[in-house]
C-alpha positions as CSV (number, residue, x, y, z in Angstrom):
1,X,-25.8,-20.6,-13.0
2,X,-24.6,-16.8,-11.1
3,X,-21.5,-17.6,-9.8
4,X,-21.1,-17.2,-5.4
5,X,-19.9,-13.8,-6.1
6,X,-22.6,-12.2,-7.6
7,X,-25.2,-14.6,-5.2
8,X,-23.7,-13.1,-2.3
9,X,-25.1,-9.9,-3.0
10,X,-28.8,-8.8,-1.9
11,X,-31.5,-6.6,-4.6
12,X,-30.0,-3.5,-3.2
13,X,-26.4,-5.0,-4.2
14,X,-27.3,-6.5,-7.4
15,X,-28.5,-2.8,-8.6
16,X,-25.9,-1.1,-7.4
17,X,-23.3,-3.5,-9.2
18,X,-24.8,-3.1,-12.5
19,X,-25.7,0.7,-12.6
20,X,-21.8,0.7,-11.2
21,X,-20.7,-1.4,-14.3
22,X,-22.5,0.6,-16.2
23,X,-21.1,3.7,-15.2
24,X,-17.5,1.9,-15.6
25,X,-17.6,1.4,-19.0
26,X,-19.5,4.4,-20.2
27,X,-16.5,6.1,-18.4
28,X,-13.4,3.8,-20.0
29,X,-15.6,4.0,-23.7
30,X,-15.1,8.1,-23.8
31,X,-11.7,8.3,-22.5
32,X,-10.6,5.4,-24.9
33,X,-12.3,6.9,-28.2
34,X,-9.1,9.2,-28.1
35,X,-6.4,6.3,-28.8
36,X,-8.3,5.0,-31.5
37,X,-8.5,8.2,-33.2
38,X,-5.1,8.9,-33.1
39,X,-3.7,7.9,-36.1
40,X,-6.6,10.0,-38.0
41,X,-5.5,12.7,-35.8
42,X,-2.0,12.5,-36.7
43,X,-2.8,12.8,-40.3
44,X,-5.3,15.3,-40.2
45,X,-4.1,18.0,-37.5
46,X,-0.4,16.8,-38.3
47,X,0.6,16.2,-34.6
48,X,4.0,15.4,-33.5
49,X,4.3,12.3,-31.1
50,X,5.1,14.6,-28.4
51,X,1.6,16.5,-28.9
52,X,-0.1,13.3,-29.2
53,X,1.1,12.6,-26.1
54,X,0.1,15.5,-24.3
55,X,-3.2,15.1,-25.5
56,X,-3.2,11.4,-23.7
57,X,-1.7,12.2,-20.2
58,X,-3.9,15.5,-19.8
59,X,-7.0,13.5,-19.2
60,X,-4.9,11.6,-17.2
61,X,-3.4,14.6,-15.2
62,X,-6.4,16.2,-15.1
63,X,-8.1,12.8,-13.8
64,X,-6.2,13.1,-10.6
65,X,-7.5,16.4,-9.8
66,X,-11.3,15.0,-10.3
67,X,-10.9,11.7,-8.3
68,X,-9.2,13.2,-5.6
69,X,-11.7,16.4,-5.2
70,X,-14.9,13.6,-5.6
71,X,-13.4,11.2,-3.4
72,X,-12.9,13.9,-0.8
73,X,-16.5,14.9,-1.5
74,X,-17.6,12.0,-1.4
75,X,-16.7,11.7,2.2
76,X,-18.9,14.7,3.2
77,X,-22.2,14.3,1.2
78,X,-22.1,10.5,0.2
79,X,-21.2,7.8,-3.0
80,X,-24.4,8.3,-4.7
81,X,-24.7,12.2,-4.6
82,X,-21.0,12.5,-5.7
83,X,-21.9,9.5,-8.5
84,X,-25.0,11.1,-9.9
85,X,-22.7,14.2,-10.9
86,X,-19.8,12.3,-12.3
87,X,-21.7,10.2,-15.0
88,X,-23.3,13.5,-16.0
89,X,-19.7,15.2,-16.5
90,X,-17.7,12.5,-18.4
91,X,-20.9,12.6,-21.2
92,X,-20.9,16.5,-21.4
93,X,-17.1,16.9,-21.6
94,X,-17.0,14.1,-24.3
95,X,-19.3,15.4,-26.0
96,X,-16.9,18.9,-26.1
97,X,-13.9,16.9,-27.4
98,X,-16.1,15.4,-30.5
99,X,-16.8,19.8,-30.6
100,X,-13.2,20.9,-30.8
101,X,-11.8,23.2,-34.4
102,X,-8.3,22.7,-33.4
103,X,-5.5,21.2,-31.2
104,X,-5.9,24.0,-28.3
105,X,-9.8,23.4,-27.8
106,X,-9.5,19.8,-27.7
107,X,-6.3,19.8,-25.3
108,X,-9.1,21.9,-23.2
109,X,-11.8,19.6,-23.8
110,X,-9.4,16.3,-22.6
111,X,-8.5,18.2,-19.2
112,X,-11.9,18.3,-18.6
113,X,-12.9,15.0,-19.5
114,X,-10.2,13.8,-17.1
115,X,-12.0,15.4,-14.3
116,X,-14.8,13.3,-14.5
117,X,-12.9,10.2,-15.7
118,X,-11.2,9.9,-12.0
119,X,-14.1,10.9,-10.2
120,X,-16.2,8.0,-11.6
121,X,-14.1,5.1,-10.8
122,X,-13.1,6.7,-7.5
123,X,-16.2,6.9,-5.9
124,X,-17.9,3.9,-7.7
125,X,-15.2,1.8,-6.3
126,X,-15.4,2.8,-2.6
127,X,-19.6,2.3,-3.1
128,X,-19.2,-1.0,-4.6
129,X,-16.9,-2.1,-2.1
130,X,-19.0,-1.0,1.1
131,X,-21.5,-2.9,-0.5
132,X,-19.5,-6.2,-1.3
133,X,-19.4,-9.0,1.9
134,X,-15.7,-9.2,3.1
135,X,-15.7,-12.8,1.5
136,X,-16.8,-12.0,-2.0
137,X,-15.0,-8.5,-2.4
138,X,-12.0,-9.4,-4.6
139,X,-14.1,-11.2,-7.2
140,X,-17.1,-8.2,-7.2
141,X,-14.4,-5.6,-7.7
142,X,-12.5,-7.6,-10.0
143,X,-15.6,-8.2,-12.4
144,X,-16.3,-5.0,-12.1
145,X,-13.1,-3.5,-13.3
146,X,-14.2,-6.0,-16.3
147,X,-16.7,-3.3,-17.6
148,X,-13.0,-1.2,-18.4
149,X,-12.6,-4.1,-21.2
150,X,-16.0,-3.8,-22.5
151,X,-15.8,0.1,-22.7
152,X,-12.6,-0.4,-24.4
153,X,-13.8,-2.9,-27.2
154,X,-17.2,-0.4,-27.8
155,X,-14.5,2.5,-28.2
156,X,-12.7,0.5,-30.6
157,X,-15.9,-0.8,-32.2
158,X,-17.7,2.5,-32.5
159,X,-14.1,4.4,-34.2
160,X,-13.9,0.8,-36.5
161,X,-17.6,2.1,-37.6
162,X,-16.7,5.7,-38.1
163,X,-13.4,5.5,-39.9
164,X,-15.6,2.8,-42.0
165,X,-18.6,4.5,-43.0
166,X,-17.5,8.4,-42.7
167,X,-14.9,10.7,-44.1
168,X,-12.2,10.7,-41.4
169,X,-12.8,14.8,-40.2
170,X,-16.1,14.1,-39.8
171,X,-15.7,10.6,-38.4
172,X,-13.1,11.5,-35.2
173,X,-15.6,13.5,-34.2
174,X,-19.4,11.8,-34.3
175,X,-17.6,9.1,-32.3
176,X,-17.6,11.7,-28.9
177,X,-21.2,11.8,-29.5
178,X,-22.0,7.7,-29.0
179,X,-22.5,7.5,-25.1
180,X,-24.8,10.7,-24.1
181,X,-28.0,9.3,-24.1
182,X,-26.5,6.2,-22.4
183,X,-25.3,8.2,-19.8
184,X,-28.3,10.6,-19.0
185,X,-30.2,6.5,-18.8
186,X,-28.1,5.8,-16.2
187,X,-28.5,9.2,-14.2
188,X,-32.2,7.9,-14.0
189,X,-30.7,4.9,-12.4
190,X,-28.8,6.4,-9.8
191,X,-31.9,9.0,-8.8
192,X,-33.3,6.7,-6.6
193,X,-30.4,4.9,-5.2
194,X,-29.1,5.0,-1.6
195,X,-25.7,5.1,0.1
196,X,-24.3,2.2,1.2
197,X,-24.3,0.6,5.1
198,X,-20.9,1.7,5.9
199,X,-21.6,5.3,4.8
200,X,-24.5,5.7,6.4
201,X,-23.3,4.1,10.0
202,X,-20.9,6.7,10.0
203,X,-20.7,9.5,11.9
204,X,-17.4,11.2,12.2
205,X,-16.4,13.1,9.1
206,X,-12.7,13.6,9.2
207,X,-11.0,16.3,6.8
208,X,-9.3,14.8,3.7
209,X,-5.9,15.8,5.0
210,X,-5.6,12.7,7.8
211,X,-4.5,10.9,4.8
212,X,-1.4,12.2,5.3
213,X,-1.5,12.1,9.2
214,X,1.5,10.1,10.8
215,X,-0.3,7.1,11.9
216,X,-1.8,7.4,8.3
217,X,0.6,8.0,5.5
218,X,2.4,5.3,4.9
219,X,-0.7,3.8,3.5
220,X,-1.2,6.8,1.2
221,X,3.0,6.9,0.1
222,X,2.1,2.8,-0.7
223,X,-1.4,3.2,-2.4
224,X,0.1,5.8,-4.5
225,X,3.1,4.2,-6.0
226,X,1.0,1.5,-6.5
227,X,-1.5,3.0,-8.6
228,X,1.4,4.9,-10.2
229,X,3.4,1.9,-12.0
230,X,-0.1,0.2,-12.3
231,X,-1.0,3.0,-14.3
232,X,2.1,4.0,-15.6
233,X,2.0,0.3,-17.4
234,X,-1.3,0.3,-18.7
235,X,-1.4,3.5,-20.3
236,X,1.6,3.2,-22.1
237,X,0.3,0.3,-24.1
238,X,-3.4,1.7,-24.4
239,X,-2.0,5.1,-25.6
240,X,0.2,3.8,-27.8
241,X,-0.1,0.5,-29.1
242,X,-2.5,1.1,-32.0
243,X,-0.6,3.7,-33.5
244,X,2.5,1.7,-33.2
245,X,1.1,-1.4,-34.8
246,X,-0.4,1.2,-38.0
247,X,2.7,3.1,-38.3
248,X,5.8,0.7,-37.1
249,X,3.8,-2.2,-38.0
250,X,2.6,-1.3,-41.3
251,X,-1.2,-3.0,-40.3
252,X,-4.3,-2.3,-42.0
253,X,-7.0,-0.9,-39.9
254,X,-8.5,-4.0,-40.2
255,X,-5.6,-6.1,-39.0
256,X,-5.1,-3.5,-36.2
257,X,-8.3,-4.1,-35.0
258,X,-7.9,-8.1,-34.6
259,X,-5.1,-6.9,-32.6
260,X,-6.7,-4.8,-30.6
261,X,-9.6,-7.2,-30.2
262,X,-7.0,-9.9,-28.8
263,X,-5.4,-7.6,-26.6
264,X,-8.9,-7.2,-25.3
265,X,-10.0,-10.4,-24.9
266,X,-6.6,-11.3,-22.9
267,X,-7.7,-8.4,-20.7
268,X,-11.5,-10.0,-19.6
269,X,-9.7,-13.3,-18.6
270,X,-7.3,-11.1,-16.6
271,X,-9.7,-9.9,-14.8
272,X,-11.5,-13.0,-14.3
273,X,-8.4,-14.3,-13.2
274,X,-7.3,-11.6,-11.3
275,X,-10.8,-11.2,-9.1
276,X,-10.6,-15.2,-8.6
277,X,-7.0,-15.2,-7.3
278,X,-7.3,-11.8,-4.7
279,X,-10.0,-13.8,-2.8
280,X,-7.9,-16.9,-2.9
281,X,-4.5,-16.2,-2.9
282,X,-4.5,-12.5,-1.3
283,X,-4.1,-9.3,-2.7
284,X,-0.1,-9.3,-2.4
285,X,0.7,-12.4,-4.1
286,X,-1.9,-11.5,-7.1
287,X,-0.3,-7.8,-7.4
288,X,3.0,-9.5,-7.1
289,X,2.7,-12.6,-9.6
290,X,0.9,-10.0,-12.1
291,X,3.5,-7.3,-12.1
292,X,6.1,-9.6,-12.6
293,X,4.9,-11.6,-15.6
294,X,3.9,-8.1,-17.0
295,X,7.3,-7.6,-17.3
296,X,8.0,-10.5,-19.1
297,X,5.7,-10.6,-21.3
298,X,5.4,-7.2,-23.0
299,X,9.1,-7.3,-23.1
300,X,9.2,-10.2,-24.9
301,X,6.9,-8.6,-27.3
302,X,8.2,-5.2,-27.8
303,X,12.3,-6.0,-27.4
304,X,12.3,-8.9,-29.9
305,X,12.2,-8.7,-33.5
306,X,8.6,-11.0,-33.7
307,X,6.5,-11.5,-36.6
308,X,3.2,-10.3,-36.7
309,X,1.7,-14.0,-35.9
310,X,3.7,-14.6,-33.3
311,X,2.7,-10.8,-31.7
312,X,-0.6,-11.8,-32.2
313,X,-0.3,-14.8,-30.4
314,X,1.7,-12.8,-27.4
315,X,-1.2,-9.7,-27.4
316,X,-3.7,-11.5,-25.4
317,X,-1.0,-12.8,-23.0
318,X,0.4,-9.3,-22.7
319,X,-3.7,-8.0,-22.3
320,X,-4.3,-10.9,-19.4
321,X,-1.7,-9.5,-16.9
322,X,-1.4,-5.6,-18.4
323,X,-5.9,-5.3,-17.1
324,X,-5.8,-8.2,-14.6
325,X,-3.6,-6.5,-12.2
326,X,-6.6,-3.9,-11.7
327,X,-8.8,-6.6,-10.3
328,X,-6.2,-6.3,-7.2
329,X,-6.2,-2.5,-6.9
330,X,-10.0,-1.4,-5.5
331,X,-10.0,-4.0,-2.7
332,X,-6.4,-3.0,-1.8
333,X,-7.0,0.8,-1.8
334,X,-10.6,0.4,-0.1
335,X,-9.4,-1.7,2.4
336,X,-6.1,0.8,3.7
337,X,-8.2,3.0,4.9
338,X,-11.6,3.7,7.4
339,X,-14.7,4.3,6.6
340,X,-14.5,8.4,7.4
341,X,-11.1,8.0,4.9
342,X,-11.8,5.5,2.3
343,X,-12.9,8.3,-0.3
344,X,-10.4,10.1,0.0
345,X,-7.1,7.6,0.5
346,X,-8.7,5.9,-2.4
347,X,-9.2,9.1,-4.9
348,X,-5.9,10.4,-3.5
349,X,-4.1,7.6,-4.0
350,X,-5.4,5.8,-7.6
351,X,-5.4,9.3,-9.5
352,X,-2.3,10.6,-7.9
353,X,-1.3,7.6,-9.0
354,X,-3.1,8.2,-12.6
355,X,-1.6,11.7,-12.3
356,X,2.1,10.6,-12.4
357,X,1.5,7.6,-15.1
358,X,-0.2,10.6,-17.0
359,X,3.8,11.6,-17.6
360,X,4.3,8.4,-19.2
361,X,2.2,8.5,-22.5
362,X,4.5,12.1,-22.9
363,X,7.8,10.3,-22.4
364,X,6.8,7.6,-24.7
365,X,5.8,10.0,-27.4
366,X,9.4,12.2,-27.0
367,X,11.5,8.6,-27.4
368,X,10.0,7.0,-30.1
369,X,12.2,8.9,-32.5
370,X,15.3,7.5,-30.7
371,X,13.7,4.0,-29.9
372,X,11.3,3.5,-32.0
373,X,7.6,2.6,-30.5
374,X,8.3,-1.0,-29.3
375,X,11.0,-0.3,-27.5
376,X,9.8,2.8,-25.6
377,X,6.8,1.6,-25.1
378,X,8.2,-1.7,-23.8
379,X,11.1,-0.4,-21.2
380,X,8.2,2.5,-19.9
381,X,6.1,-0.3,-19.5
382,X,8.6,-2.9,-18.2
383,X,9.5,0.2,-15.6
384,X,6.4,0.8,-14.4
385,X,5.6,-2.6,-13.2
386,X,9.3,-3.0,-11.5
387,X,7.5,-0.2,-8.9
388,X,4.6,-2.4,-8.5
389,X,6.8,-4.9,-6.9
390,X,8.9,-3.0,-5.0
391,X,5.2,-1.9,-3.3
392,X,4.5,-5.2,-3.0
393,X,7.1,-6.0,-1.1
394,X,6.0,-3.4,2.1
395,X,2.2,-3.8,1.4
396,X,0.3,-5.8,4.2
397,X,-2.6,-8.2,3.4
398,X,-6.0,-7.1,3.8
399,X,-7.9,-9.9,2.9
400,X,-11.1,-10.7,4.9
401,X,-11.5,-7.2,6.6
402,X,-15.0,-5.9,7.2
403,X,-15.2,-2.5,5.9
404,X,-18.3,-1.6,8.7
405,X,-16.7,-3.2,11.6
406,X,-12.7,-3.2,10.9
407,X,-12.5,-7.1,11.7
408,X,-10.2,-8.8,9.3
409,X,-9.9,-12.7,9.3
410,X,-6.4,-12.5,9.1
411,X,-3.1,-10.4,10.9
412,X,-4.6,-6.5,10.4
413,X,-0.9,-5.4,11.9
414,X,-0.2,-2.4,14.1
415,X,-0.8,-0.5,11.2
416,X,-4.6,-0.9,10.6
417,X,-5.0,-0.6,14.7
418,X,-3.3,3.0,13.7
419,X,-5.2,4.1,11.2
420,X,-8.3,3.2,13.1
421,X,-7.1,4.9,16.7
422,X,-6.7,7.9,14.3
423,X,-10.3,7.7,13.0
424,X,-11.8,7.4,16.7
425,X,-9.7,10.1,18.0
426,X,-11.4,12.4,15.5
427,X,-15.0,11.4,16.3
């Protein structure tokens, strides 16, 4: 039986969810490949921590550049123009990392894969979401953020394959070469596809800068520290955790991989979890309950001396609230802004956001060799998470509001009515 969610949505919807889910993990998959490969990497090239590091956060630097530009853009010419364009983009640059001779090239290659990494969720997530009916949007964001799991596990599958079945400097690199025909399927998709209601009812096209405008900016200062110790947390685990169970740990690549498998696993039920409970509990309380049982959890797993059974039995935990917290953040981020804006407070906001966390994967790399992995990666982590809930604590509910007519079922505040004065006094 579909669940409501996904019955709520019309032919039109139903396409534009999968070729979006699609696009989501092709997107995660080649951005991923590069923490799996690390430890090969490490060996082969003979990188420091600190230039592992770098090599992690300049996608992720990089990444704010892209979502903000397409998100911008995205504004101007439409979702499905910009979209068309960024699927293309994250397969050639992936492509150019598998083609790098050296450390330089493929420090090159990973800044322009970042570009196309933030542009495709950007826009995809502002498309979806002036698709999905007010009631259902939590739970059709949510489950889509899923496909960042599944991209995750092929990345892990496909370098499991490699590392198996090839010599390791040939291996690192076939594995940039998995999702290009996928990819140039999916462009086909999008060719005939069409922008979504909200889009095209609007008129007015405001300059990217009214994010910043005074009846405007305390949304972006909020969507931006949000996305910032959202992604500050995540990346610090996804970076790093393989290599610290291989080389702290002592695991086989096998054993590394049941990890990494639970870890993933967690994450789908977090997002299940976390799409259910924005609908039905609101987006603060969700962001709020996830953050702080982050916390917790990882560390309880990184600042205590645990075996390996009992860190297996924690990974999936720590996977469950480290991914679900993402169900939370497209609605929120989508829902801050108008119509004319939503582009570009969104790709401002989540890859400023992935911009700044992009500094994390570096600081975690300079203090393992005064902390050790677990607990660098654990306080970063642990960090990051304390400045989700500060957010939290200022952030207004948005549940319930309709994207194409402003209406919200509950309080909008004075500061919605702000943002959309703003919007009318451009038009």
């Amino acid at each position: 039986m579909r669940p409501v969610w996904f019955r709520s949505l019309d032919g039109t919807g139903r396409r534009a969810f999968w070729s979006s889910y699609a696009g989501f993990t092709i997107d995660a998959m080649n951005v991923q490949l590069y923490a799996f490969i690390l430890p090969t990497l490490l060996a082969l090239w003979g990188l420091t921590p600190s230039g592992a590091g770098l090599l992690a956060s300049a996608a992720l630097i990089s990444g704010a550049l892209g979502g903000w530009l397409a998100g911008s853009l995205s504004d101007r010419i439409g979702r499905i123009r910009v979209l068309r364009g960024t699927i293309i983009w994250v397969a050639a640059s992936t492509l150019l990392c598998g083609l790098a001779r050296d450390y330089d090239e493929l420090l090159l290659a990973r800044l322009i894969q970042g570009i196309g990494f933030g542009a495709e969720w950007a826009v995809g997530v502002v498309f979806m979401s002036e698709i999905a009916p007010p009631a259902t949007r939590g739970r059709i964001l949510g489950t889509l953020q899923s496909a960042w799991a599944v991209g995750w596990g092929l990345a892990a599958a496909t370098v499991a394959i490699a590392v198996a079945w090839l010599p390791p400097e040939i291996g690192w690199r076939v594995v940039f070469f998995v999702a290009l025909l996928p990819a140039l399927a999916l462009l086909l998709v999008r060719k005939n596809m069409q922008d979504s209601p909200a889009f095209a009812a609007t008129r007015q096209r405001q300059s990217w800068h009214r994010i910043f405008s005074r009846e405007v900016w305390p949304s972006t200062v909020k969507g931006s520290m949000l996305a910032t110790g959202m992604h500050g947390g995540y990346w610090a685990i996804a970076t790093w955790w393989p290599t610290m169970l291989r080389v702290e740990r002592g695991l086989t690549t096998a054993e590394t991989g049941v990890h990494t498998t639970a870890l993933i696993g967690g994450s789908l039920l977090g997002y299940a979890l976390g799409a259910w409970l924005t609908d039905f509990a609101g987006r603060r309380l969700t962001l709020g309950a996830f953050a702080l049982a982050g916390i917790v959890t990882v560390l309880a797993a990184t600042q205590f001396q645990l075996s390996t059974h009992a860190l297996l039995v924690l990974t999936p935990v720590l996977g469950l609230f480290a991914l679900g917290i993402y169900s939370t953040v497209g609605p929120v981020l989508t829902e801050l802004y108008p119509t004319s804006l939503r582009g570009s407070g969104l790709g401002f906001c989540y890859n400023i956001g992935r911009g700044f966390a992009g500094i994390t994967p570096i600081a975690v790399g300079s203090s393992i060799s005064a902390l050790g992995f677990s607990q660098a990666i654990g306080l970063y982590v642990a960090g990051s998470y304390a400045m989700v809930l500060i957010v939290v604590v200022r952030l207004r509910e948005t549940r319930g509001i309709d994207l194409l007519t402003g209406d919200s079922g509950e309080s909008q505040g004075t500061e919605r009515t702000a943002i959309a004065s703003a919007a009318r006094s451009e038009a």
